[in-house]
N, C-alpha and C positions, 0 to 999 in steps of 0.2 A: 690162898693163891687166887689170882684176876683169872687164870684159865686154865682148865686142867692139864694137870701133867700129861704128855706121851705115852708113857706105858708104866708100870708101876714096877717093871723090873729092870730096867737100865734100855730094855732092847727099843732098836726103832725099826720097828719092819717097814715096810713099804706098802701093807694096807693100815697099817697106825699111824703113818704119812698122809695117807690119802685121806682118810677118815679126819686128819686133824686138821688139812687145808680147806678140804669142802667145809668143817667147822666154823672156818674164820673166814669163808667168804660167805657164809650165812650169816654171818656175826655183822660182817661188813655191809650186806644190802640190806638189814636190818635197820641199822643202826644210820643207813644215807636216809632209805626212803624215811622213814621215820619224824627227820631233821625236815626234810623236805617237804612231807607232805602236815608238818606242823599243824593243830587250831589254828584256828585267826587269834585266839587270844594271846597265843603263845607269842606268837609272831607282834601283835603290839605289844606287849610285853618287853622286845627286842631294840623295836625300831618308830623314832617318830613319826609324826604324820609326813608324810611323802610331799616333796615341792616338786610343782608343775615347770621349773625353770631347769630347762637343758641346752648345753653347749654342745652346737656340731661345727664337724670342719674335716679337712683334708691336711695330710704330711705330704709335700713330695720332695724330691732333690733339687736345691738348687740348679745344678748344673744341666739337667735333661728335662726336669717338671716332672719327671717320674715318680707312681705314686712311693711310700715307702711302709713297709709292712713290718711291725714289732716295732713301734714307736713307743717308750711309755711316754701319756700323757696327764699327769698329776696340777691338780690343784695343790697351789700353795698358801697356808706353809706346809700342813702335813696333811691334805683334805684326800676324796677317793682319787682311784688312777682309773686309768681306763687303756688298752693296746690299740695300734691302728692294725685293722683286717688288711686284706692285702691286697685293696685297694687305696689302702690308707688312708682310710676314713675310720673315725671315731664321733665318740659320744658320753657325755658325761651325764646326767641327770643330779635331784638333789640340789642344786647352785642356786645360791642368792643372787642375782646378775644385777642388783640394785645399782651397785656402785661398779662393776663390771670385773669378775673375777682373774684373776692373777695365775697363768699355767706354765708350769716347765715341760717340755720335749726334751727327751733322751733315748737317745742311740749309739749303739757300740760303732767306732767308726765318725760319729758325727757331733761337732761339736754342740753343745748344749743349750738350747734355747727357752727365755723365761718371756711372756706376753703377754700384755694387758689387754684383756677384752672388753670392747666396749658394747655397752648389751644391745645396740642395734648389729653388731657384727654376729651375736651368739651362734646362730643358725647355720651362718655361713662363713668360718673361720677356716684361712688356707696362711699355710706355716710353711716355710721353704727353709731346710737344714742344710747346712755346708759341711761338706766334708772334710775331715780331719783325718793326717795319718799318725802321729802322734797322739796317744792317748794322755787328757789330760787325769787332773787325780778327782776321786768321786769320794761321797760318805762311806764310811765302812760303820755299820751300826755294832758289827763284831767289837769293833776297838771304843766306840763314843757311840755311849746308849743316849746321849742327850741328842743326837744327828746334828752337831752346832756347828759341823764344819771341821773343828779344830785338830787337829795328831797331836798327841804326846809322845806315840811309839811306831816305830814304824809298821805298814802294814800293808796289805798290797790285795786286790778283790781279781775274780776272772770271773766271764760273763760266759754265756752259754757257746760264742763262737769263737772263743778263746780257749773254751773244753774242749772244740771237737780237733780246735788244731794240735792241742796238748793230746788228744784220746789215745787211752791206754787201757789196759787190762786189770789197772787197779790205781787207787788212790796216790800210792805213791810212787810209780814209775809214772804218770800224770804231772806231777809238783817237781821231782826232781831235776835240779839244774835250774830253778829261780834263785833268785834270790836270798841266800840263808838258808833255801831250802834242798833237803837230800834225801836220798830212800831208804832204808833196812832193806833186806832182799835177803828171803828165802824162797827162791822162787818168785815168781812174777806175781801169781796169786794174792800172796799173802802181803805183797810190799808197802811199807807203810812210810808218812813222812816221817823229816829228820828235821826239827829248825834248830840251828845253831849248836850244833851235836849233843842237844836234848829230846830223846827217844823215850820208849816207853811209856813209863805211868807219870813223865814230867812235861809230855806234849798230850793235850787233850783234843780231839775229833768230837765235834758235836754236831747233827741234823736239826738243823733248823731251832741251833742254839740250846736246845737238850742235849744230856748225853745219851748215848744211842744205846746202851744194854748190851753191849757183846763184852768180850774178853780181847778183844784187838791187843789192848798196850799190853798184857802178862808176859805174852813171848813171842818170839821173832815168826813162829809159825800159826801166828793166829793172823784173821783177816781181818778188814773194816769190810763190817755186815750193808754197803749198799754197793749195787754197780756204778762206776763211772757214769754211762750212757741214763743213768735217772739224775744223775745231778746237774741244774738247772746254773748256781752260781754257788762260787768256793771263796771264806775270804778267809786271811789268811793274818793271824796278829803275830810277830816276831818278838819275843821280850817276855815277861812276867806278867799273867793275864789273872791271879789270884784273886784279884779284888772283885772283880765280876764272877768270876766261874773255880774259886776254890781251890780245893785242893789237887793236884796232879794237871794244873796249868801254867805249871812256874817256867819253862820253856817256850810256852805262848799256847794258839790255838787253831786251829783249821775247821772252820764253821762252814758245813757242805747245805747249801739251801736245796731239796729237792722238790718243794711248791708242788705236792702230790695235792694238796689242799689249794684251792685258786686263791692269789691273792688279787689279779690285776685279771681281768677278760672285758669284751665286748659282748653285745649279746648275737647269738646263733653260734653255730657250732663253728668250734676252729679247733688248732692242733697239729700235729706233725710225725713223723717218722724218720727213724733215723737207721744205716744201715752200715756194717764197720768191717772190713777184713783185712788182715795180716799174715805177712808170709812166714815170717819167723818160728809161729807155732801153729800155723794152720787153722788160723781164730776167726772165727764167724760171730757175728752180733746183730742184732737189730732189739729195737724197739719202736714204740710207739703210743703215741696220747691223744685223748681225745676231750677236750673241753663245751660244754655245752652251757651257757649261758644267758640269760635272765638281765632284767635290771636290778635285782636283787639276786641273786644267788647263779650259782654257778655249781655244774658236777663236773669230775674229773676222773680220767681210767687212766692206768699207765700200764704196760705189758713190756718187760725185758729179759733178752737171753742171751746170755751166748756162751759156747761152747771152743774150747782152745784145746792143742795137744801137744804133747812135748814137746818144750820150745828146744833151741838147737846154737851150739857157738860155731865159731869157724871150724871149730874141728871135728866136734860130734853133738849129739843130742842130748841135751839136758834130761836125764831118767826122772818118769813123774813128777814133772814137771804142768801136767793135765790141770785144765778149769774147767767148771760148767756152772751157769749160775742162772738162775731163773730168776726174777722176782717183777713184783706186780703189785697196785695202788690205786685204792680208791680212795676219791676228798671230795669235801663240798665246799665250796666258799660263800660266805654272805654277807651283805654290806647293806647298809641304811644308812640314814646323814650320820648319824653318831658312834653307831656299830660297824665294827668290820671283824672278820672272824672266821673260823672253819674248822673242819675236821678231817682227818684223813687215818687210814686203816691198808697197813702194808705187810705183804712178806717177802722173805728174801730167801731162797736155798741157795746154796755154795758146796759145792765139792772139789774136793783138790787135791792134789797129791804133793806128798812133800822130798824133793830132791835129798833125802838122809841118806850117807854112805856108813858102813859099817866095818871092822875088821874080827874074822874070825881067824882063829889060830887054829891048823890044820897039823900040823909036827912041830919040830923040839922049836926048831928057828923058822919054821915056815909061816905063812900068812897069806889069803888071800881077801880081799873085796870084797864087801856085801853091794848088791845092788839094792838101792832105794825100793819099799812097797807099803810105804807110811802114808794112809790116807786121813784126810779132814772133812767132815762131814758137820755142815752150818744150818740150822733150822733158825730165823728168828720174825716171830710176830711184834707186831708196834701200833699205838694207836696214838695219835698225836694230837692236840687240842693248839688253838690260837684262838685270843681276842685280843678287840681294845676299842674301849671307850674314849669317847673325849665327851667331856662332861660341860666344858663351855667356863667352867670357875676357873678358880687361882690353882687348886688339883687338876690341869686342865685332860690329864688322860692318865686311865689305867690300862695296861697293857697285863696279858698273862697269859702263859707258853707251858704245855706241858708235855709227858713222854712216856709214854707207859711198855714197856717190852719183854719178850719174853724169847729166851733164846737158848737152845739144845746142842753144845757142841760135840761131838764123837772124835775121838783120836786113836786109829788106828789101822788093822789090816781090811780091805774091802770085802763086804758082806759078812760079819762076821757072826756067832749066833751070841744071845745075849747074856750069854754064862761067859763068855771067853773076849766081852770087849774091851779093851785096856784102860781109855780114860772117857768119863762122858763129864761134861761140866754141863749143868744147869743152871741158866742165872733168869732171875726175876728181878726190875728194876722199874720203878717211878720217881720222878724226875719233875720239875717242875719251879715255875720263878713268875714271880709277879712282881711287876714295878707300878708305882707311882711317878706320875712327872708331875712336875710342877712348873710353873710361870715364874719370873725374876722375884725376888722377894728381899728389898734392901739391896747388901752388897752382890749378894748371890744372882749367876744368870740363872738359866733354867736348868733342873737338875732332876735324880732320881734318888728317890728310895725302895731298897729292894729286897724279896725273900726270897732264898731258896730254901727246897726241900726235899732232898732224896734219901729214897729206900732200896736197901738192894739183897736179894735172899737168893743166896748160891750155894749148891750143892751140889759135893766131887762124889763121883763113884766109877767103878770098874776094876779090874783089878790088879793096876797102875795108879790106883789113885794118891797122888803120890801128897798130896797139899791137904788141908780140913776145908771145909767150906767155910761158907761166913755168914752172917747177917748186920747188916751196915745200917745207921741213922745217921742223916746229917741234917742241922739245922743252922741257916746262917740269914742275917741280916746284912743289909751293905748299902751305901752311901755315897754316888759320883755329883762330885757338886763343880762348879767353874763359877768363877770371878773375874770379870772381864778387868782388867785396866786400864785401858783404854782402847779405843779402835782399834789396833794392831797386835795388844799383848794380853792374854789371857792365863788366868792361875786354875789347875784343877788340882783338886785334893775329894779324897776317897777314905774308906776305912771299911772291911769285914771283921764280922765276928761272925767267927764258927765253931760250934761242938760236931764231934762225930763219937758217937756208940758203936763199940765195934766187940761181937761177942762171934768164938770160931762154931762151924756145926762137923760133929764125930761123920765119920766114915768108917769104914771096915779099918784101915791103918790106924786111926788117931780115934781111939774110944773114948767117952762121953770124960771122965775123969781127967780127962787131959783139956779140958776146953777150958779157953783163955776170953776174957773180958777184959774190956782198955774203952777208957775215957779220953777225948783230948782236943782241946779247949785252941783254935789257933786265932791269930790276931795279923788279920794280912791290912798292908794299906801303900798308897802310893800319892808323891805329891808330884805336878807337870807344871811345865812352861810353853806355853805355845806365842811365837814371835811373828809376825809376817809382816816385813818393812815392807813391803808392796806388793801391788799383784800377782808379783812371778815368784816370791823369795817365802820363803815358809820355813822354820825352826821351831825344831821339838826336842824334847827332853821330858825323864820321868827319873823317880829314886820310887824304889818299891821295893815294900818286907814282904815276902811268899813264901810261901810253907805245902811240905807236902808228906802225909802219915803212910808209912810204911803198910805194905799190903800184907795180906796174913802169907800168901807164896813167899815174900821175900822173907818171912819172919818163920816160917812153920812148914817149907818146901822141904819135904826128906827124906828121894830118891830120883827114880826113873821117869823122865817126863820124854814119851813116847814122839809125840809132834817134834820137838828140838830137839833129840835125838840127845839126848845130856841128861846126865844125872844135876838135880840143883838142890845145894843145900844151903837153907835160911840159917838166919840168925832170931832168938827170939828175945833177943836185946838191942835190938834197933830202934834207934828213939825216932820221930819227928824230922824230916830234916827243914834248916830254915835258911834263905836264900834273903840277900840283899842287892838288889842288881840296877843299875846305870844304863840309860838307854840315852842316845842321841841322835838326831838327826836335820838334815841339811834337804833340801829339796826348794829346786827350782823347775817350773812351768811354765811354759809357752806354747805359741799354736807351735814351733817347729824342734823345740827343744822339749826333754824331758829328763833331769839329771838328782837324783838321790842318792846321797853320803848318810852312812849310820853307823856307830859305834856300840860296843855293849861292853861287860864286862858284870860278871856272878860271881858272889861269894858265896858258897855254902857250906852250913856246919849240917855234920854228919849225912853229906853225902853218900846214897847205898848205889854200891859198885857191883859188877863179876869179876871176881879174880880166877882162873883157868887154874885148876890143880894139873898135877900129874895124871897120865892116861894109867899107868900103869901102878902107881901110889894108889889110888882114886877105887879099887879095887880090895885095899884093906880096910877101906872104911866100914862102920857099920850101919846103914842106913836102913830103912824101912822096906822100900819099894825096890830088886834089885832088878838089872834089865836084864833085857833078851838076848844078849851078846859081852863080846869080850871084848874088853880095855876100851869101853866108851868115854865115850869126852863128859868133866866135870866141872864145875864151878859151883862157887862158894860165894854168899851174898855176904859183905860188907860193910864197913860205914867209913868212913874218912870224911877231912874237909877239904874242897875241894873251890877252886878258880874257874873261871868260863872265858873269856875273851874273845873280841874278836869285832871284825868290820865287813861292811857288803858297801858294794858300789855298784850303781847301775845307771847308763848315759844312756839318751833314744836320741838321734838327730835327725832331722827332715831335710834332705838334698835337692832343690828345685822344688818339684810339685808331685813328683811319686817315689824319690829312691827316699830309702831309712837305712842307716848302720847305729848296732845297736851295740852296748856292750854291758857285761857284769862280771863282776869279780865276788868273791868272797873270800873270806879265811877265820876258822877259828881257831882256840889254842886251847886243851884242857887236860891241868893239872892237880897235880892232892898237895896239899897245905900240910905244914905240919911235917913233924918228923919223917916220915917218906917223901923224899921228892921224886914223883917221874909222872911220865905223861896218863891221864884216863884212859881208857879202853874206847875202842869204838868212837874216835876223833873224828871227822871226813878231813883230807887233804883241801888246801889250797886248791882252788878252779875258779878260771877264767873263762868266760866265751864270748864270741864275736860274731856279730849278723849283720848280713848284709838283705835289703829286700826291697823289691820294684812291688809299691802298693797304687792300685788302681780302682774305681768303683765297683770292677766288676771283676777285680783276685788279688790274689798274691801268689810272687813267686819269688824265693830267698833259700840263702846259704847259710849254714851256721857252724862256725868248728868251736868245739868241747876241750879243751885240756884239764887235767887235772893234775898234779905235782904229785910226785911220789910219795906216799906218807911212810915213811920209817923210825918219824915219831912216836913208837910204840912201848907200853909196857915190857916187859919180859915174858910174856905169858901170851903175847899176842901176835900174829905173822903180818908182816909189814905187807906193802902194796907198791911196786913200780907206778908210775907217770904214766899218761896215754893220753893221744890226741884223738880226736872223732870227727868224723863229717856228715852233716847230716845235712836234707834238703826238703825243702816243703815248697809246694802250689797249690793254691784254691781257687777258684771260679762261680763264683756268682750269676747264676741263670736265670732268664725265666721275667716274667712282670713282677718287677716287686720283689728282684733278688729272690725268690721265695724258696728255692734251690740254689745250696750250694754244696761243692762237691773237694775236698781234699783228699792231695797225695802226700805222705811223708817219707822221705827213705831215710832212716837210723844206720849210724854204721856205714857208710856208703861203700868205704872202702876195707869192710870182713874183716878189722881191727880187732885182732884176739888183744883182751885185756880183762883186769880185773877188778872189780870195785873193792873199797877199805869194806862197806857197809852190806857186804854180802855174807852171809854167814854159811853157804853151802860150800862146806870143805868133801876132799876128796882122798883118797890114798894111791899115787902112783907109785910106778914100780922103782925101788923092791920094795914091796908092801910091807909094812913096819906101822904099828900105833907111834911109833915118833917121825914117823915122814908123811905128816897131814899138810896140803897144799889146799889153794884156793880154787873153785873152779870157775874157768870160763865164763863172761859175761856172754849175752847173745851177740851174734853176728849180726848180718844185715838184715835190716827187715822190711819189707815194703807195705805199708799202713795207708790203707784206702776209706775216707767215708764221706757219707752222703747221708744231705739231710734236706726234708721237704717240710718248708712250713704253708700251711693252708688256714 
């Protein structure tokens, strides 16, 4: 183990808390100053001889001359960046100005500017951006590690003042209502994304392109282990992401960058605060960061909290429904002409409560309501590495990203002592990928070759432990190459190979003799077309095999699982499942237009499902682990083959010189193959919406209404969902010299629209109380969502 266990008997008191964070901020100032306070040898070791040639200049706005602050300002092609302060002045050092170096300007809001500097200007270079209300499209490195510009699948990025207008309580009440994109909801807490009604362990969340070490995808009541208010920039790939990131990406991926480690600064101190509340559940938040920087190096703090309580719909209060989350980060970034790199060391604590209803049987035919008192308690440490060389050869750069974490989840009653906790899951996990790029070589343009490597050592106990643990090896190699053919049409073709070792670890339920060993060897790959008759017209397309191995839960789950308030029983004959899936896409660009058409369509063998048993059947089973109540909800994990379908549409148009209307649609469609026909479980309905919004340099102020189609597309096993419309409104204002404060209102729900979502899983018992009269409950009502944020 990288860092000692908690406690060596399941319990987490609250001085074996305190004792284990002061640990890891010892761990943490160690390990900066250290880096920091480097030999000199060390450091040449790192970085060439230092050049005396620097580029200064000034951003301001075209239209007022005003300076502009958070510019990035990058040498091209892929040299250091540098941010303008908020005076909007920058500085680059390092620079061969021989022949007079080449820079692009970028800003959210501002169309993008690239310029040739001529080295009598270096000193004193003034850059004037125009503004833009339509966003045009940028690289997602998520989706194309080569950064050539090109899509094959669709994919969509948000930048930091694009979070705070999205800001939420969690990752995916955040995302939901984009594009193909939807939430899980068990509570607000825990809600996670949906793309393309691919959930679970078949959409992958990665921090800063690792995967992060919690247990998120297992079940609908676990969380994504970082706050909203620390994420910096989200992108987002829709489609089949296997060839890059493996297994349990066959749905796509949502790459959260939180840059606790600096990659871009100026030098002296700079940084920001940010400040969040909400009426709905009485949510308070702030944070704030503080960057200090060097011409070489740079340190970084981040400090986040916040504290929410039972949120509430039009008619009553959502029962624990409670958040509280701490967490906090330290990084160092460093750079030389050749090196760029850093490290960062974070924790994250999460408590929450989970809205679980229950029914207990009081007489022959009588029945009353359990109220919810099922708490989640989140401990997880991370230490994250980043480099990359550019070597100046035909290898022209190594990049390599790594993830080291370690994470203590509890599930169940608050405070409880440590004989009597019902489920604790321990997971240890290292994570890590190194590429090679390379220069055009023959027919090939510039390309990568690349390793991953993850390790992951998880251990269930309590006693509710209802699953075995595990210990996981994966090893995979993998290959993105592009082939231009001419100016306008480019071919990319890919290919991974990967093994995974996967052996289970006993628990008190599942003793040593029962443990299972599995090999399995997968073969993912994808071939793309990227087309762009001209400036404004762009066409993608991909065919890609994806694969994803069954987890030891879905295979070895066999009982009471406390958090989801469900009994879940595996299968331990679930093979592999393997997906072939079609992606397409249409996209046009202008300064006033902005309009993406995209298709999909997945086939998969042995897709693993939840099929809903009987409440009251579900009781004669004999399972391992049994619960704490009568006629709980069960399911049963499955394999089928199963279809995916489905299309997103989204238009942005610019009206004059500041109105925007904007629109998106989606719809997917998912069925089983084969001898059963009827629809998947946990489909999202059809939903449109429509914005309307007066953007100006210094806010925004816009309408949005929400529909969604009734989904009654449903199994047998599953409760359908009426239609519901929404209105929601947002204003922002930009203050200050240099924009450097801006301040947003959002109101959700405007008009106390009781309604239900398909992707909510907190069911309820109204009267007359019966284990067969389970209803959905109440989405939130109105909410009024206020934040503010200072950059300095």
């Amino acid at each position: 183990m990288f860092l000692d266990r908690l406690t060596t008997d399941g319990g987490a008191s609250a001085t074996a808390r305190s004792a284990r964070i002061a640990r890891f901020l010892a761990m943490a100032l160690a390990a900066l100053m250290a880096v920091a306070l480097a030999p000199d040898t060390l450091q040449a070791a790192l970085q060439s001889a230092p050049s005396d040639d620097v580029v200064r200049g000034v951003v301001v706005n075209s239209d007022d001359r005003e300076p502009l602050a958070g510019v990035r300002v990058q040498l091209l092609p892929e040299g250091p960046a540098a941010l303008t302060d908020a005076e909007g002045r920058f500085e680059l050092r390092g620079l061969s100005a021989a022949e007079g170096p080449s820079l692009r300007f970028t800003l959210i809001g501002y169309r993008e500017r690239t310029v040739e500097v001529s080295p009598e200007d270096a000193e004193s270079v003034e850059v004037a951006l125009v503004r833009s209300a339509v966003m045009l499209d940028e690289v997602i490195a998520t989706a194309t590690p080569t950064r050539s510009g090109a899509s094959y699948q669709a994919a969509q990025a948000f930048n930091a003042e694009q979070l705070q207008r999205l800001s939420g309580t969690s990752l995916g009440e955040m995302l939901d209502g984009q594009p193909g994109l939807a939430s899980r909801s068990f509570g607000a807490a825990p809600a996670r994304p949906v793309i393309r009604g691919f959930d679970g362990e078949r959409l992958l969340v990665l921090q800063n392109g690792e995967r992060m070490g919690d247990i998120q995808e297992t079940a609908p009541d676990h969380a994504v282990t970082l706050d909203p208010m620390a994420m910096d920039r989200i992108e987002v790939v829709r489609g089949p992401a296997s060839l890059l990131y493996g297994s349990s990406a066959m749905g796509g991926v949502v790459n959260i960058l939180s840059r606790d480690s600096p990659e871009v600064w100026s030098p002296g101190l700079s940084g920001g605060f940010s400040l969040q509340g909400a009426s709905q559940n009485e949510m308070g938040a702030g944070s704030g960061r503080l960057v200090y920087g060097t011409d070489r190096w740079a340190l970084s703090s981040r400090l986040t909290y916040r504290d929410a309580s039972d949120g509430s719909t039009p008619a009553q209060t959502i029962p624990n429904s409670y958040s509280r989350t701490l967490s906090t980060a330290l990084g160092l970034g460093v750079r030389t002409d050749r090196f760029e790199g850093g490290v960062s060391i974070s924790y994250h604590d999460n408590d929450y409560g989970v809205p679980e209803f229950a029914v207990e049987q009081v007489g022959d035919d009588e029945f009353v309501e359990e109220e919810p008192d099922m708490e989640v308690r989140i401990d997880r440490l991370n230490v994250s590495t980043r480099a990359r060389w550019e070597t100046g050869r035909w290898l022209e750069e190594v990049s390599f990203r790594s993830s080291i974490s370690e994470s203590l989840q509890e599930e169940g009653e608050p405070d409880p002592i440590p004989e009597e906790l019902e489920l604790e899951i321990f997971t240890q996990m290292a994570s890590s990928t190194l590429m090679l790029h390379h220069r055009p070589a023959g027919f090939l343009d510039r390309g990568v070759l690349g390793f991953n490597h993850l390790l992951k050592n998880q251990e269930v106990d309590g006693i509710e432990a209802y699953h075995p643990g595990e210990r996981l090896t994966s090893l995979a190699a993998f290959t993105f190459q592009e082939v231009p053919l001419s100016d306008r049409v480019r071919l990319q073709a890919g290919g991974r190979l990967e093994n995974e070792w996967l052996r289970t670890v006993e628990n008190r339920f599942f003793p040593p003799e029962e443990s299972f060993e599995d090999t399995e060897l997968n073969v993912a790959w994808s071939l793309g077309l990227n087309v762009q008759p001209d400036e404004a017209w762009e066409i993608g397309t991909q065919v890609a095999r994806n694969h994803r191995n069954p987890t030891v839960l879905e295979r070895y789950a066999d009982g009471w699982h406390a958090g989801a308030t469900r009994v879940e029983l595996g299968d331990p004959t679930l093979q592999a499942e393997i997906g072939h899936g079609v992606d397409l896409f249409v996209r046009r660009a202008t300064e006033r237009t902005r309009m993406e058409l995209a298709a999909f369509g997945n086939w998969i063998d042995d897709y693993i499902a939840l099929e809903t048993l009987d409440r009251v059947a579900c009781n004669d089973i004999d399972y391992r682990v049994r619960p704490d109540r009568d006629f709980p909800n069960c399911v049963q994990f499955f394999a089928t083959d199963a279809r995916m379908m489905g299309a997103e549409a989204q238009v942005d148009l610019l009206f004059g010189r500041h109105m925007q209307a904007g629109l998106v649609v989606d719809v997917v469609r998912g069925d089983r193959r084969g001898d059963v026909s009827e629809p998947l479980p946990f489909i999202p309905p059809f939903r449109t919406s429509v914005r309307l919004a007066r953007e100006t340099e210094s806010g925004i102020l816009g309408a949005t209404v929400r529909h969604a189609r009734a989904q009654d597309r449903v199994p047998g096993d599953e409760l359908s969902t009426a239609g519901h419309t929404l209105l929601n409104l947002e204003a922002s204002r930009r203050l200050g010299p240099a924009a450097r404060h801006l301040v947003t209102i959002r109101v959700d729900n405007v008009l106390d629209t009781r309604y239900q979502d398909h992707l909510s899983v907190v069911r309820r018992f109204p009267e007359p109380v019966s284990p067969d009269n389970e209803s959905r409950f109440d989405m939130p009502g109105r909410n009024i969502n206020v934040t503010y944020r200072w950059l300095f």
